[in-house]
Residue frames relative to the residue before (quaternion, step in Angstrom):
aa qw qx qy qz dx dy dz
X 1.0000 0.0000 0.0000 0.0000 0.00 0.00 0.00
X 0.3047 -0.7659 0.5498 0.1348 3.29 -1.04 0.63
X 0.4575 -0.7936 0.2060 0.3441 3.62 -0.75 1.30
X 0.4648 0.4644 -0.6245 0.4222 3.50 0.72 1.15
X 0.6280 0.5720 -0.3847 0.3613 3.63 0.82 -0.04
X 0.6469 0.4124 -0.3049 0.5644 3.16 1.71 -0.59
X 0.5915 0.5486 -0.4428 0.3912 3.32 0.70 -0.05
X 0.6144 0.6240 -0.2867 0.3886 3.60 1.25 -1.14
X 0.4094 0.7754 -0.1041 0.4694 3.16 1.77 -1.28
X 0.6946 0.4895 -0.1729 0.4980 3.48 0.61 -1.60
X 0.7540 0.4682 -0.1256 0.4432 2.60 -0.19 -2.25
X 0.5809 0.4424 -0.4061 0.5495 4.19 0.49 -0.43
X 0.8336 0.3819 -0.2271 0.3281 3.39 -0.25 -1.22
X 0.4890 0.6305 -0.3288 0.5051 3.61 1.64 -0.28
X 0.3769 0.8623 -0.0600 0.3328 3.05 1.20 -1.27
X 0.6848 0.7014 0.0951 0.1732 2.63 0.31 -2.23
X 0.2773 0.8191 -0.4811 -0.1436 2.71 0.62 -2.16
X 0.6228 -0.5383 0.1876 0.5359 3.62 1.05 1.45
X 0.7161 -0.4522 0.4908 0.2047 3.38 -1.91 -0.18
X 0.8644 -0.0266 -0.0885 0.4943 3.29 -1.09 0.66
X 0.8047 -0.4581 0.0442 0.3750 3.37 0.55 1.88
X 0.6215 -0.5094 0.1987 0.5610 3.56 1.58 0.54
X 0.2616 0.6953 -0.5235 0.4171 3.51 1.51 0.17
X 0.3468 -0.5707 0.5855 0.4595 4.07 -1.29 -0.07
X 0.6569 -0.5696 0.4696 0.1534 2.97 -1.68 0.81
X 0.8062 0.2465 -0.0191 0.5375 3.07 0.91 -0.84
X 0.2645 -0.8315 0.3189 0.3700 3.71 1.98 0.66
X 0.6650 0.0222 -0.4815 0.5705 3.30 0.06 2.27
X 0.5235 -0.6846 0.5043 0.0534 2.59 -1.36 0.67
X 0.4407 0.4913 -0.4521 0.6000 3.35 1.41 -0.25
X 0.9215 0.0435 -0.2773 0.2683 3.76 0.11 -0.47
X 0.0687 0.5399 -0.7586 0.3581 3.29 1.15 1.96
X 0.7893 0.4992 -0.2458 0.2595 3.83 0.15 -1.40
X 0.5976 0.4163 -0.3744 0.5740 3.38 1.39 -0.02
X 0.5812 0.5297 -0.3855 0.4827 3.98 1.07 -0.01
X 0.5968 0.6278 -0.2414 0.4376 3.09 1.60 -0.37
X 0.6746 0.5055 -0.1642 0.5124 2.99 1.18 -0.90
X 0.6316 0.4898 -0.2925 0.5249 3.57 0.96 -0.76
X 0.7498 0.4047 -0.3172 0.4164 3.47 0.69 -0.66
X 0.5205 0.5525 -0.3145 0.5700 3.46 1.33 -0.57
X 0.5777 0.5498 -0.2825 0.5331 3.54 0.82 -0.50
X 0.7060 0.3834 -0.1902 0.5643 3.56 0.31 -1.14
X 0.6554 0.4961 -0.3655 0.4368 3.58 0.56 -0.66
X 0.6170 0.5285 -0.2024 0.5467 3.82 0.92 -1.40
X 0.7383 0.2543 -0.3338 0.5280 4.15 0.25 -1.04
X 0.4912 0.6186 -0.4483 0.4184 3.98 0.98 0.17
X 0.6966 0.4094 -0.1950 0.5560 3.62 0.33 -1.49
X 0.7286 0.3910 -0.3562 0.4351 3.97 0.78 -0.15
X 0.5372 0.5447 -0.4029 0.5023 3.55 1.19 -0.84
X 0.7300 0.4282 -0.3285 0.4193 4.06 0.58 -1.19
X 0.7213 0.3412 -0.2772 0.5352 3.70 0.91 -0.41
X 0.5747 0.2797 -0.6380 0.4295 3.35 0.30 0.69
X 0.3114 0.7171 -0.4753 0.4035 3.60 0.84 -0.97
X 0.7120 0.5298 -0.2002 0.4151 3.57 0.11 -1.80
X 0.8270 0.3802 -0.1412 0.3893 3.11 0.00 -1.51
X 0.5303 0.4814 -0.4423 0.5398 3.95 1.15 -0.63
X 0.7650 0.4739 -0.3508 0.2591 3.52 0.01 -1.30
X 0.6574 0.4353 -0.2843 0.5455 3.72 1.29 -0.99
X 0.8421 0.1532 -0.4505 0.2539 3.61 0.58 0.02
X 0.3617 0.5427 -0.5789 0.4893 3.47 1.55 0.54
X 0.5840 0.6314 -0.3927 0.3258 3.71 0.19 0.19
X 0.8249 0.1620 0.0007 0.5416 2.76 1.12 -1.00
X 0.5637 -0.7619 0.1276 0.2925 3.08 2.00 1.16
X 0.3202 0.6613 -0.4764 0.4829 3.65 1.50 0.52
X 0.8487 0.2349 -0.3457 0.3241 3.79 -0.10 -0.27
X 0.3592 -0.6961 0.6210 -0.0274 3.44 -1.55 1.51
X 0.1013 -0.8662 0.4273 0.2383 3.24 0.04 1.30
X 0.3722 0.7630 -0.3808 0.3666 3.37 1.35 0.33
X 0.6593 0.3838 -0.2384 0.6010 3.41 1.01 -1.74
X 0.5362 0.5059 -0.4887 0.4666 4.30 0.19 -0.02
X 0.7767 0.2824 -0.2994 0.4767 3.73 0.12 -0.73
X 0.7642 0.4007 -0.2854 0.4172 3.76 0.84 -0.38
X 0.3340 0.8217 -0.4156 0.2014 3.61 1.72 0.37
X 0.1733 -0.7967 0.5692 0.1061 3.53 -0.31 0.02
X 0.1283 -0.8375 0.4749 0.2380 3.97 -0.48 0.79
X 0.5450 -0.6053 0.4059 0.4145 3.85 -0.58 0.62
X 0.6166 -0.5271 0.3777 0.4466 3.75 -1.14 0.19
X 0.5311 0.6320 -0.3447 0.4469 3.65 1.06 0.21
X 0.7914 0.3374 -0.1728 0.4797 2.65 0.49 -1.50
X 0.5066 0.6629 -0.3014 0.4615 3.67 1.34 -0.22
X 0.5627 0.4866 -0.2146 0.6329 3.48 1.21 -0.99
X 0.7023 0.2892 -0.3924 0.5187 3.85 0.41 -0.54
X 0.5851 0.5948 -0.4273 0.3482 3.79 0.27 -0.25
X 0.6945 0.5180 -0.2506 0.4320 3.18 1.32 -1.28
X 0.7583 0.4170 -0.2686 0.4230 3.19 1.03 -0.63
X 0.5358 0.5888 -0.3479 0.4953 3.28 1.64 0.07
X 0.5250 0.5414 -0.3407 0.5615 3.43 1.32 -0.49
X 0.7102 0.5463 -0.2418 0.3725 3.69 0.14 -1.23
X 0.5754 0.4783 -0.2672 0.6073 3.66 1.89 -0.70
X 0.6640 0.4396 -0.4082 0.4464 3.54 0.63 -0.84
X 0.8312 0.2181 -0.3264 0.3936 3.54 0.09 -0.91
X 0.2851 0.6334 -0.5636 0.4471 3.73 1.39 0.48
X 0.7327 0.3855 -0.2517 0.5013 4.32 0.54 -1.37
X 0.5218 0.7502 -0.2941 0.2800 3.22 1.16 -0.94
X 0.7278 0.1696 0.1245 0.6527 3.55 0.23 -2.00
X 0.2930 0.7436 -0.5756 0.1729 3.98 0.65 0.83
X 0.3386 0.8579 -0.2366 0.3056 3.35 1.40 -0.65
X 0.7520 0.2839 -0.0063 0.5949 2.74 0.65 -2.43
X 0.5893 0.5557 -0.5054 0.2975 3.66 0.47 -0.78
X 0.5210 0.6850 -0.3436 0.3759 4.10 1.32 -1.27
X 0.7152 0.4845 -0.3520 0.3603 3.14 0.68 -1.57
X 0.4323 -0.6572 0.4772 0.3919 3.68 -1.65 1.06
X 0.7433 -0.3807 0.3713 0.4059 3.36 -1.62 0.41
X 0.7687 0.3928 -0.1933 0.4662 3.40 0.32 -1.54
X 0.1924 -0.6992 0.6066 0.3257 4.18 -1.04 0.01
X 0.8379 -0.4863 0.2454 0.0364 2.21 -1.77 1.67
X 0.4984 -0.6676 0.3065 0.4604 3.91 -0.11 0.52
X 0.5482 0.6544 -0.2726 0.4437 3.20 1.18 -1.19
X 0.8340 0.2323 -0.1075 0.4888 3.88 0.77 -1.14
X 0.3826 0.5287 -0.5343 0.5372 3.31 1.13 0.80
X 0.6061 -0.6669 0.4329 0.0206 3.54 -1.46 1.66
X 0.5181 -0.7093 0.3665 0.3069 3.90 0.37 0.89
X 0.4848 -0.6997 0.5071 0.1354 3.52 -0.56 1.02
């Protein structure tokens, strides 16, 4: 998928306002929010697997890529500091799901007495 496809994705499923009338899809909602995650997951290692894909093929094409100098790269302390903070967004979009869910469970998912 490409990230306007995951976005289209989103923006539909937001939409939504869940499955089978706002009921959980999967009869809890913690694990609508872990299906969430996996699919958001699968979506995200998709849109990276096709753009590297991309990027090897155009520069082994055009004879710029050393798969040698890729495994022996090293990032500067900058550019290390931007990773982290690129990382810290991904699993910020990543595990949103679970962060929504309220703290307490829900009356509905709370086991008869």
């Amino acid at each position: 998928m490409t990230p306007d496809e995951v976005t289209d994705l989103r923006r539909w499923l937001d939409k939504s306002e869940g499955l089978a009338d706002g009921r959980p899809f999967l009869g809890d909602r913690r694990l609508d929010a872990m299906m969430d995650v996996m699919l958001e997951m699968a979506a995200q290692v998709w849109v990276l697997k096709r753009r590297n894909a991309v990027l090897e093929g155009v520069l082994a094409a055009q004879g710029a890529l050393d798969p040698e100098a890729i495994e022996s790269f090293t990032f500067t302390p900058d550019e290390t500091a931007a990773m982290r903070e690129s990382r810290a967004a991904f699993v910020s979009t990543i595990f949103r799901s679970l962060a929504e869910l309220p703290l307490a469970p829900e009356a509905s998912q709370q086991e008869p007495s």
